[in-house]
MARPA-957442 format. One record per residue: residue in one letter; x, y, z of N, C-alpha, C, O, CB in turn. Coordinates in steps of 0.1 Angstrom, whole numbers. Glycine has a CB too. Layout:
BEGIN
A_X_Y_Z_X_Y_Z_X_Y_Z_X_Y_Z_X_Y_Z
...
This chain:
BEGIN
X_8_-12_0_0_0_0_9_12_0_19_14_7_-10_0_12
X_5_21_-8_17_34_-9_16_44_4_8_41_13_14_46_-24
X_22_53_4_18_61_18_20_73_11_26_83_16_28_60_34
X_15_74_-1_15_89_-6_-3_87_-7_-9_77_-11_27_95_-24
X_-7_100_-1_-18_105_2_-26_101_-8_-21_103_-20_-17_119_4
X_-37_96_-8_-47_95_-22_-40_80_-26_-49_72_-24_-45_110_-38
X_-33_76_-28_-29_63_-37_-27_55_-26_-19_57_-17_-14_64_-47
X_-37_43_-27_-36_31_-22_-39_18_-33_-49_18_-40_-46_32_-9
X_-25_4_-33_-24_-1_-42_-27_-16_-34_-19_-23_-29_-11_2_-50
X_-42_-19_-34_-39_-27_-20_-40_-43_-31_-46_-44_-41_-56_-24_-3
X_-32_-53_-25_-34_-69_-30_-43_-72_-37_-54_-68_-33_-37_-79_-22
X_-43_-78_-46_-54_-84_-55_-57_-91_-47_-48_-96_-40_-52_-89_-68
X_-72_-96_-45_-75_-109_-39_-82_-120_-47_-91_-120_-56_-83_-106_-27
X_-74_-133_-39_-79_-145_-47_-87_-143_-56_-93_-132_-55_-83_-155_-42
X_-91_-151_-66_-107_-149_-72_-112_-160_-71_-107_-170_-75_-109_-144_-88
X_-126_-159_-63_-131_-167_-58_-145_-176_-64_-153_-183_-58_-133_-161_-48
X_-144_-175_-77_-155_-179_-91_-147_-183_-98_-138_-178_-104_-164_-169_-100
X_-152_-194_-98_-149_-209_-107_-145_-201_-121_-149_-190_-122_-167_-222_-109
X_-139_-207_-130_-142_-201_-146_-154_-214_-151_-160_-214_-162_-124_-201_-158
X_-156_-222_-142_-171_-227_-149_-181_-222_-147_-190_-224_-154_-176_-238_-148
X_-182_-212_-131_-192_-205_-130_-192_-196_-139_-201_-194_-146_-195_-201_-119
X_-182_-189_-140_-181_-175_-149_-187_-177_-163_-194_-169_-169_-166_-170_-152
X_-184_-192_-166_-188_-196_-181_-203_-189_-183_-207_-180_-190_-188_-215_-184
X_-209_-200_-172_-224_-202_-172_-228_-185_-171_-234_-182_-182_-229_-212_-156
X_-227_-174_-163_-230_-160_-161_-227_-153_-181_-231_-143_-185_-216_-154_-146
X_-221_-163_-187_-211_-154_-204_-227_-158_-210_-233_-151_-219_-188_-167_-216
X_-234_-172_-204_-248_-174_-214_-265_-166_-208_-276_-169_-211_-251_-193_-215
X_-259_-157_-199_-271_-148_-194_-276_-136_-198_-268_-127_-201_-270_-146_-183
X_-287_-132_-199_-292_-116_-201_-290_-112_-188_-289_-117_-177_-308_-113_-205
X_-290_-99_-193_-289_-90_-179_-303_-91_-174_-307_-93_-163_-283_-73_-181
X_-311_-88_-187_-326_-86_-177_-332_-100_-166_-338_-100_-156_-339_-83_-190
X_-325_-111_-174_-327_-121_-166_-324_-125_-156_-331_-133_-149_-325_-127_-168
X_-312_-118_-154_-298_-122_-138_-308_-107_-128_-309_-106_-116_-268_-116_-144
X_-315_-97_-138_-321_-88_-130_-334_-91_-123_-339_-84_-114_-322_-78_-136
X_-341_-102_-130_-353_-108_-125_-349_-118_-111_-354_-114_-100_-360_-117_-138
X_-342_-129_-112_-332_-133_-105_-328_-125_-88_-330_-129_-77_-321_-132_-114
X_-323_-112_-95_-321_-106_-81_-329_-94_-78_-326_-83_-74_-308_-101_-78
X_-345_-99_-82_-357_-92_-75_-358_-75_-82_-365_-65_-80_-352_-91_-55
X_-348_-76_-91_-353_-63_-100_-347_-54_-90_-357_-46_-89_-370_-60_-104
X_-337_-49_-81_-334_-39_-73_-320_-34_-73_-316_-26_-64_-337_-43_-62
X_-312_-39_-87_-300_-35_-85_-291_-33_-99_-298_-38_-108_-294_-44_-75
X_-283_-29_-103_-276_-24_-112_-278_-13_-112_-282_-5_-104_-276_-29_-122
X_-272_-9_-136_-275_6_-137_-276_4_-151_-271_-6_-156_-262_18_-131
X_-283_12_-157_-283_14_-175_-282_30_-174_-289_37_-181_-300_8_-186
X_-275_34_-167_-273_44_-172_-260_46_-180_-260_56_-187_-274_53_-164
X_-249_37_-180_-238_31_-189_-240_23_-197_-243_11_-196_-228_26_-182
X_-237_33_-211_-238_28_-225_-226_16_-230_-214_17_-225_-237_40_-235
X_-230_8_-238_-219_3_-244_-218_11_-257_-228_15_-263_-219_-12_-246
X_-206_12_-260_-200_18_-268_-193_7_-284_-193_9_-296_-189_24_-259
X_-189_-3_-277_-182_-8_-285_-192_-21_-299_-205_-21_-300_-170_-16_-274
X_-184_-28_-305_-195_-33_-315_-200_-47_-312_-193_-57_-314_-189_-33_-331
X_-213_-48_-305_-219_-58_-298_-216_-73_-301_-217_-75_-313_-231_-55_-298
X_-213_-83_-294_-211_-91_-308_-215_-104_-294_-209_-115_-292_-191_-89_-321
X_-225_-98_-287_-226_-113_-267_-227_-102_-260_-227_-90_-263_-207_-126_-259
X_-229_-108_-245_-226_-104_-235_-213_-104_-230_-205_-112_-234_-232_-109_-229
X_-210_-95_-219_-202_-89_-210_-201_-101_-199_-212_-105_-195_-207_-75_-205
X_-191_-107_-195_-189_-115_-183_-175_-120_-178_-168_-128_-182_-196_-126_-185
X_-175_-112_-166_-159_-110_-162_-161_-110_-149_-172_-110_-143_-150_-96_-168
X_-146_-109_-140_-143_-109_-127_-137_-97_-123_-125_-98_-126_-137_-118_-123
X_-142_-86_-118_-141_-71_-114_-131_-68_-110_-131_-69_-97_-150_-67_-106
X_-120_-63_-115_-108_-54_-112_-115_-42_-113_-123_-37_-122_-96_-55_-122
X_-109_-37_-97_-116_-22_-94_-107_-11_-91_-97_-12_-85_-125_-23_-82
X_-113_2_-98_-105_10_-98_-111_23_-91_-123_20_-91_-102_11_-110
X_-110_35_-85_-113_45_-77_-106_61_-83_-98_68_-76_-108_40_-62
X_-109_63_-92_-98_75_-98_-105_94_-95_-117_97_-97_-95_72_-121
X_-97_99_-92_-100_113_-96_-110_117_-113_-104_113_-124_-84_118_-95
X_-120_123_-113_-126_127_-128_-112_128_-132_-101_131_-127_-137_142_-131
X_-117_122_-146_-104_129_-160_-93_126_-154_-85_134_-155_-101_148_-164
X_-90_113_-147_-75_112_-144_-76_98_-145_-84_91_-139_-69_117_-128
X_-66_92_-158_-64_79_-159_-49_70_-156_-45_60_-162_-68_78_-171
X_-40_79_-143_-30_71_-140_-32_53_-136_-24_44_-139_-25_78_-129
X_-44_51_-129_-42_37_-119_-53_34_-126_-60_27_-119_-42_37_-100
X_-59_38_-139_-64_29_-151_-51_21_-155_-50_9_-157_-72_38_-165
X_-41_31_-157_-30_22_-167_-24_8_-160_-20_-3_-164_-15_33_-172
X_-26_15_-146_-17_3_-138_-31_-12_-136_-28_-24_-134_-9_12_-118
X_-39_-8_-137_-51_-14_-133_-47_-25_-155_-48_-37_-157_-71_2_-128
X_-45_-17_-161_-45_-25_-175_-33_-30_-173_-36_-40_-180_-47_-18_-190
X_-21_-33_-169_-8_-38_-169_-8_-48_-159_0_-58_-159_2_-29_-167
X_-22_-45_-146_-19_-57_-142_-33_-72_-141_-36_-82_-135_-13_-53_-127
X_-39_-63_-150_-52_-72_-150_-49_-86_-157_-37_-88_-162_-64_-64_-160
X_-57_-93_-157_-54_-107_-161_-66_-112_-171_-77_-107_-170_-53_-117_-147
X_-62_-124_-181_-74_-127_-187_-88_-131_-183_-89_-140_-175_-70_-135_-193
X_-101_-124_-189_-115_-128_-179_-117_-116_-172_-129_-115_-169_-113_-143_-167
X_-106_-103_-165_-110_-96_-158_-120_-89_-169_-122_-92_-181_-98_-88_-151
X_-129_-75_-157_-131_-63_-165_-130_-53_-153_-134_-52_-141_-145_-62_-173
X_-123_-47_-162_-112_-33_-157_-132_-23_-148_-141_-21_-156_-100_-18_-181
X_-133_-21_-134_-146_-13_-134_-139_-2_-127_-132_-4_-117_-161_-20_-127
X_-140_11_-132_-135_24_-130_-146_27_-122_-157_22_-124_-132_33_-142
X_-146_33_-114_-152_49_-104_-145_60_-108_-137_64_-101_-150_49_-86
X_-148_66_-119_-142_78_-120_-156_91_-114_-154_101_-120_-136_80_-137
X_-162_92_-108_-172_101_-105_-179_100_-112_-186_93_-104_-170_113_-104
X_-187_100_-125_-194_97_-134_-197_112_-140_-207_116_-145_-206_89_-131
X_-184_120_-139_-187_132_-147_-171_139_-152_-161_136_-145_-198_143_-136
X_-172_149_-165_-164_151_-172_-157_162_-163_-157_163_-151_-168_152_-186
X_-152_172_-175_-152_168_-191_-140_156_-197_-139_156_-209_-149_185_-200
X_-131_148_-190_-122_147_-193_-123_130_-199_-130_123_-192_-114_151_-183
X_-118_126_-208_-120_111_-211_-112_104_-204_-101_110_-200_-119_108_-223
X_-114_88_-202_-106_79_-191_-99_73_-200_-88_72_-196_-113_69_-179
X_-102_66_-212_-98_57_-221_-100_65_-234_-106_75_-236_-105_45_-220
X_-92_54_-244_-90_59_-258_-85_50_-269_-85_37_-268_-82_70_-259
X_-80_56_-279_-77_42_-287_-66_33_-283_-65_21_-285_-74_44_-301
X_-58_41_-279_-43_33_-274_-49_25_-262_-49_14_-265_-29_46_-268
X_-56_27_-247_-58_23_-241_-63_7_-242_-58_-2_-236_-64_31_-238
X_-77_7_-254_-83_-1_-262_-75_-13_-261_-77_-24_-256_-85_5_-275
X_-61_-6_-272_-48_-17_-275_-47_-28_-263_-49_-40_-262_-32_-9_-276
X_-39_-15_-254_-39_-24_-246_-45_-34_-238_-41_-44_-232_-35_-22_-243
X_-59_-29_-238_-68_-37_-232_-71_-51_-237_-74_-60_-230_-80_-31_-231
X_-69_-52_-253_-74_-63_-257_-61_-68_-258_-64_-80_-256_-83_-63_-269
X_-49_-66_-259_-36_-72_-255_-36_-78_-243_-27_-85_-241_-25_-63_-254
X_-44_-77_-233_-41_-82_-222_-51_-91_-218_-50_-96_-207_-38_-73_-215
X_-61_-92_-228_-73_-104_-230_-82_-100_-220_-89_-109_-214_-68_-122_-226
X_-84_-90_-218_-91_-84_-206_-107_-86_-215_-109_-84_-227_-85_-65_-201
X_-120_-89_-203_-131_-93_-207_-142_-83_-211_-152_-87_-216_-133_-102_-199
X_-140_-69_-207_-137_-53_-211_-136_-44_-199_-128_-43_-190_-150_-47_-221
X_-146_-37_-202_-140_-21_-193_-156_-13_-188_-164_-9_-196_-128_-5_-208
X_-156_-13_-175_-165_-1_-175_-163_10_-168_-162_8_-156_-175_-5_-173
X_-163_21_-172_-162_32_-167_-177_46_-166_-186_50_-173_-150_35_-176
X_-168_47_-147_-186_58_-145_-175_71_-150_-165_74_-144_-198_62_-120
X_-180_76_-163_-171_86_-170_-168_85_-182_-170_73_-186_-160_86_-164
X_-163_92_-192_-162_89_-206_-149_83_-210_-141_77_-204_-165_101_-214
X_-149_86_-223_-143_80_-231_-135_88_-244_-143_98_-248_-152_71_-234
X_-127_88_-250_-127_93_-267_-125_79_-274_-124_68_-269_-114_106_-272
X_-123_84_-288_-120_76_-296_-130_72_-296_-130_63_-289_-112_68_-295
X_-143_73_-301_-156_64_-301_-161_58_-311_-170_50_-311_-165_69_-298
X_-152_63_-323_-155_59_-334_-150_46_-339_-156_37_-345_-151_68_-341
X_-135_47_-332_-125_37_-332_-132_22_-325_-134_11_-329_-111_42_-324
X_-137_30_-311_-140_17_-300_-152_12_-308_-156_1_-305_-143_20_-282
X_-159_20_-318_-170_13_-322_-172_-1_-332_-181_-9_-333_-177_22_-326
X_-157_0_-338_-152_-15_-345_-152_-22_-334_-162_-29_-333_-137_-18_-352
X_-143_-22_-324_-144_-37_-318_-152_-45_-308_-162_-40_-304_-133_-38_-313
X_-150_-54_-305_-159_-64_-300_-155_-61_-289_-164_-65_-281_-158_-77_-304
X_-144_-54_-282_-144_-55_-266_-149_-48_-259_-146_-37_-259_-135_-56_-260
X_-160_-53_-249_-173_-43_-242_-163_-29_-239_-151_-26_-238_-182_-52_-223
X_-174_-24_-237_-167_-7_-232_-178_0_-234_-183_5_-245_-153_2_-242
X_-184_-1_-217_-195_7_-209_-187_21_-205_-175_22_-202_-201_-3_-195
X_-195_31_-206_-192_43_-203_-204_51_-202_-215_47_-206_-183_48_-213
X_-201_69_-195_-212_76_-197_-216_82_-208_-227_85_-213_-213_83_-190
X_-200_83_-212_-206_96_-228_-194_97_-233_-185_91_-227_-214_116_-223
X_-191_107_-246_-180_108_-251_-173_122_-247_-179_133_-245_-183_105_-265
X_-160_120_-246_-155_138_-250_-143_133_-255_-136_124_-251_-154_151_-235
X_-139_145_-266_-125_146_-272_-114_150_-257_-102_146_-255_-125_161_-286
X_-120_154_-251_-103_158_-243_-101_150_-231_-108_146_-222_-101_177_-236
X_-86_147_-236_-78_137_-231_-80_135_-218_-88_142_-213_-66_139_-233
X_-73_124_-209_-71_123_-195_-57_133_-188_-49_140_-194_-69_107_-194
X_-59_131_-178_-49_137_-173_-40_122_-166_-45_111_-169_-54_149_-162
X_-26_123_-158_-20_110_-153_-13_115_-142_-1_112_-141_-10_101_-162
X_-21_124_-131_-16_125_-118_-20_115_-110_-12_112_-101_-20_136_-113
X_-33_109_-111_-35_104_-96_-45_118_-89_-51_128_-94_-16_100_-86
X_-44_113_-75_-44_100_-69_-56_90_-73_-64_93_-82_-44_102_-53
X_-58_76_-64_-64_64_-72_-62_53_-60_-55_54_-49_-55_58_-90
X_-70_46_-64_-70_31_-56_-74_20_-64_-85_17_-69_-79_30_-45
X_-63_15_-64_-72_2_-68_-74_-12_-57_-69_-13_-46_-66_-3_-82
X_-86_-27_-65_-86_-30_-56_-97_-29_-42_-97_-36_-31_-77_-27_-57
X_-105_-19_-46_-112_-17_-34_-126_-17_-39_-127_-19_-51_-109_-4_-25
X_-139_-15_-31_-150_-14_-35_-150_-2_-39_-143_6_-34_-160_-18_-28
X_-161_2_-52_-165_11_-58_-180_14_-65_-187_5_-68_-157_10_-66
X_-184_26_-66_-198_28_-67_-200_31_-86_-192_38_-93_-202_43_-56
X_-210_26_-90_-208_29_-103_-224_30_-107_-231_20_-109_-198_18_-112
X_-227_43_-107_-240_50_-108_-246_42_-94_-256_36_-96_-249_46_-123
X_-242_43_-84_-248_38_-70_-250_24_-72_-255_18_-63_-263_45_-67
X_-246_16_-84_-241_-1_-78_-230_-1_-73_-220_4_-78_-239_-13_-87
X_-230_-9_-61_-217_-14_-55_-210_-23_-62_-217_-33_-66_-219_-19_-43
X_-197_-24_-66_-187_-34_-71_-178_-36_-64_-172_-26_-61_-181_-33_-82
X_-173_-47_-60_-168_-54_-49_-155_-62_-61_-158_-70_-70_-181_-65_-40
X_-145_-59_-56_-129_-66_-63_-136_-78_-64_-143_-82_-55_-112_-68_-51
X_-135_-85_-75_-139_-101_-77_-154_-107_-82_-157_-118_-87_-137_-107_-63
X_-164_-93_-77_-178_-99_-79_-173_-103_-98_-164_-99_-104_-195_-86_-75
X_-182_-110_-101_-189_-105_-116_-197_-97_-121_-208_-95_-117_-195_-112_-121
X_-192_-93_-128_-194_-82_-135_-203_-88_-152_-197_-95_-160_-177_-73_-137
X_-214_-84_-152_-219_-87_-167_-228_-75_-171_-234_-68_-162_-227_-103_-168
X_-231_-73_-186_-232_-61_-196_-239_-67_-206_-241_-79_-206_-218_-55_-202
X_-246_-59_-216_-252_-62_-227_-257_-50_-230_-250_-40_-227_-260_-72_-227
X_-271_-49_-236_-274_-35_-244_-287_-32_-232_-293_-21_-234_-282_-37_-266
X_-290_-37_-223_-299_-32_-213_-291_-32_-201_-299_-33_-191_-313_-40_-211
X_-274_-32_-196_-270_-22_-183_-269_-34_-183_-272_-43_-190_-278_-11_-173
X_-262_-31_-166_-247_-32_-164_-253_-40_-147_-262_-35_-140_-235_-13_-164
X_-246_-51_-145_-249_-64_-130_-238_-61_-123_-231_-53_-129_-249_-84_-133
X_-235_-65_-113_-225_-73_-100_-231_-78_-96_-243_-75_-95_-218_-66_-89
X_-225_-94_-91_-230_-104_-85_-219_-106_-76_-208_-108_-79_-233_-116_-92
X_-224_-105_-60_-218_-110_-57_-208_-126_-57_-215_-135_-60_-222_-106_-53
X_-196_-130_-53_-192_-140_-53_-202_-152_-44_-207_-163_-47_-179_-138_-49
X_-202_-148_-36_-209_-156_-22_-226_-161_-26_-231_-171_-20_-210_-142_-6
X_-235_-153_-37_-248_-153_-39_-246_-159_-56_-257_-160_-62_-256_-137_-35
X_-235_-161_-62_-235_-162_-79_-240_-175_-82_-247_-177_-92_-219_-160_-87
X_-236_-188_-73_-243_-199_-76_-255_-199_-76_-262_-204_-85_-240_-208_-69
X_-261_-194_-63_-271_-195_-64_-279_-189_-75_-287_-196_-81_-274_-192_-54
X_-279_-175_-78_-286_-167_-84_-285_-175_-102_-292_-173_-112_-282_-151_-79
X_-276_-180_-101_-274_-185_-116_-286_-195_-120_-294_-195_-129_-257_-195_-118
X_-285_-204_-108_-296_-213_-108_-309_-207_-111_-316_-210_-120_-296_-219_-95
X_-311_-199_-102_-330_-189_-103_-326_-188_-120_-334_-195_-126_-332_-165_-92
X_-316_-183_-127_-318_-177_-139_-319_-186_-150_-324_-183_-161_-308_-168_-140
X_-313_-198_-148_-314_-212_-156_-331_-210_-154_-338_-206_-163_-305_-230_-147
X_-337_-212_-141_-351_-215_-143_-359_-206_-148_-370_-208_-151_-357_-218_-132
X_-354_-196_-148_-362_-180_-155_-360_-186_-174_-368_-186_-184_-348_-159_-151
X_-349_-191_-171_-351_-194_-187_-353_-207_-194_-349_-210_-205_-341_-190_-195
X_-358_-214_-187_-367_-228_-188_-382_-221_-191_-389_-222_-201_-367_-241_-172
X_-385_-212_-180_-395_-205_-180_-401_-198_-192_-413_-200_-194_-393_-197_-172
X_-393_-188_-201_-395_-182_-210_-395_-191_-222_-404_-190_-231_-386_-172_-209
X_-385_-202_-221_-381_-208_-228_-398_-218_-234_-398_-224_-244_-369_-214_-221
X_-405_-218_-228_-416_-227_-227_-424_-218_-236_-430_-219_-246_-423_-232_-212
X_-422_-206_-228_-434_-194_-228_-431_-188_-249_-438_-180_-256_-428_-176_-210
X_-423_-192_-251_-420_-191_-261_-424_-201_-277_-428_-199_-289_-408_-190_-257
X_-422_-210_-270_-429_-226_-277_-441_-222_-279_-447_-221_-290_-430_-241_-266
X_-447_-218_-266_-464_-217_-266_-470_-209_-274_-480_-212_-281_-470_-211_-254
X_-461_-196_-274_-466_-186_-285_-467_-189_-303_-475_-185_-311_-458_-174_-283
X_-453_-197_-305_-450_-201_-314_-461_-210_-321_-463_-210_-333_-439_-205_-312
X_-466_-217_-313_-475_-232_-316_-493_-228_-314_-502_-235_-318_-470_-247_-301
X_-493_-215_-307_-503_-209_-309_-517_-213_-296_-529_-212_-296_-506_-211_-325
X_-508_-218_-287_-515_-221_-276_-511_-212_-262_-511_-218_-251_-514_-237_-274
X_-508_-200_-263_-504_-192_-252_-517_-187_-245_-525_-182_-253_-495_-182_-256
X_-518_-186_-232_-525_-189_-222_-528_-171_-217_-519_-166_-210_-515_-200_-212
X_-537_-163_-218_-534_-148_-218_-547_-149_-215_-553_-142_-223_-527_-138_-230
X_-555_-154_-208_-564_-151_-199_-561_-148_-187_-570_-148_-178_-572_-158_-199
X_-549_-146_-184_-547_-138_-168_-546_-121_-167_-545_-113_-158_-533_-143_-161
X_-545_-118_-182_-544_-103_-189_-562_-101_-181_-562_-97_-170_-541_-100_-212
X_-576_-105_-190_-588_-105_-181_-589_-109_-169_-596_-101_-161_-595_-113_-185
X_-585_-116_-166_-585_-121_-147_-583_-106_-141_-591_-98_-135_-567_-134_-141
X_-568_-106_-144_-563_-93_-132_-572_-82_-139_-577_-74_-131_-542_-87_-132
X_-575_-79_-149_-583_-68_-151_-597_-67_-143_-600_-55_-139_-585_-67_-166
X_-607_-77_-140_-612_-78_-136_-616_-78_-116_-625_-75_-109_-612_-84_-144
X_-599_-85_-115_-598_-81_-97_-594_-69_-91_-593_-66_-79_-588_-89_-91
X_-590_-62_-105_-587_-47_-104_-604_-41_-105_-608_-29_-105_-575_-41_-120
X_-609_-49_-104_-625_-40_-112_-624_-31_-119_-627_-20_-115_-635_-33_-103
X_-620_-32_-130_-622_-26_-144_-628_-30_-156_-632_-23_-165_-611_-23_-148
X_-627_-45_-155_-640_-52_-160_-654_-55_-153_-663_-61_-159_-637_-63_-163
């Protein structure tokens, strides 16, 4: 841990999800893992940027930076590992961008599973070729700054979800999950059955025997019929 003021570089800790669990979390919707956990948590207010091509599903390298300052992003990309995603707390406000095209490079050099940042971005045009997620709030041309201070490593707030070093982290075009480690088995399970569920509910419609007399029912216990 450093003892210069603002910069704390604390241990990565173990990671505590299986890569078979992680697998299973890479074949989920978000809206589904959000049904799952009672509809009360994440954020869509972070766009993906980049060119969709699946879901987002990684193990949360966390970052804590000053707005418009991307020092302990770079160190957070040099020491991330394959499967991570890099999740920034930069404040969720500008004007200054955290990432860019060089950044990008190295992100996908380093097999990283992508990036989300409460805060922008440039290069958007560029990040919009590739395939590697990159959640953000918005765009601006001007650069980052590389003072610091930063933390990484620690919990962080990202539009008022909590991200915890290690949870999972998953994305797609309707916003942005953390799961915890300790609740991911379980909740995977609820979401397998959410989609046995749909999965049926889908057949039904298809085959033309879907069941939508509970649309009349509740209208009626509402007394409006």
């Amino acid at each position: 841990m450093s003892k210069i003021q603002g910069f704390h570089l604390h241990p990565r800790p173990a990671p505590t999800v299986s890569d078979a669990l992680l697998a299973r979390y890479q074949g989920f919707q978000v809206a589904n893992v959000s049904d799952a956990m009672s509809r009360t948590t994440g954020t869509s207010a972070l766009r993906p940027f980049h060119q969709r091509s699946g879901a987002m599903a990684g193990r949360a390298l966390t970052v804590r930076t000053r707005p418009g300052d991307n020092l302990l992003v770079h160190q957070a990309i040099d020491t991330c590992q394959s499967g991570d995603v890099i999740v920034v707390d930069a404040g969720g406000v500008g004007p200054n961008a955290i990432i860019g095209e060089i950044m990008l490079a190295l992100l996908i050099a380093r097999g990283a599973a992508g990036i989300v940042i409460d805060g922008l971005i440039r290069d958007s045009d560029t990040i919009a070729q590739h395939t590697l997620p990159v959640y953000a709030r918005g765009v601006s041309h001007r650069g980052p700054y590389k003072d610091g201070p930063g933390e990484l490593h620690v919990p962080v707030s990202i539009d008022g979800m909590v991200v915890r070093p290690g949870d999972i982290v998953i994305g797609d075009g309707d916003g942005l999950l953390a799961i915890a480690p300790e609740e991911a088995e379980d909740i995977a399970a609820r979401v397998e059955a959410i989609q046995r569920v749909e999965a049926d509910a889908l057949q039904a419609i298809a085959e033309g025997r879907a069941d939508r007399s509970w649309v009349m029912r509740t209208l009626r216990e509402k007394g409006v019929v």
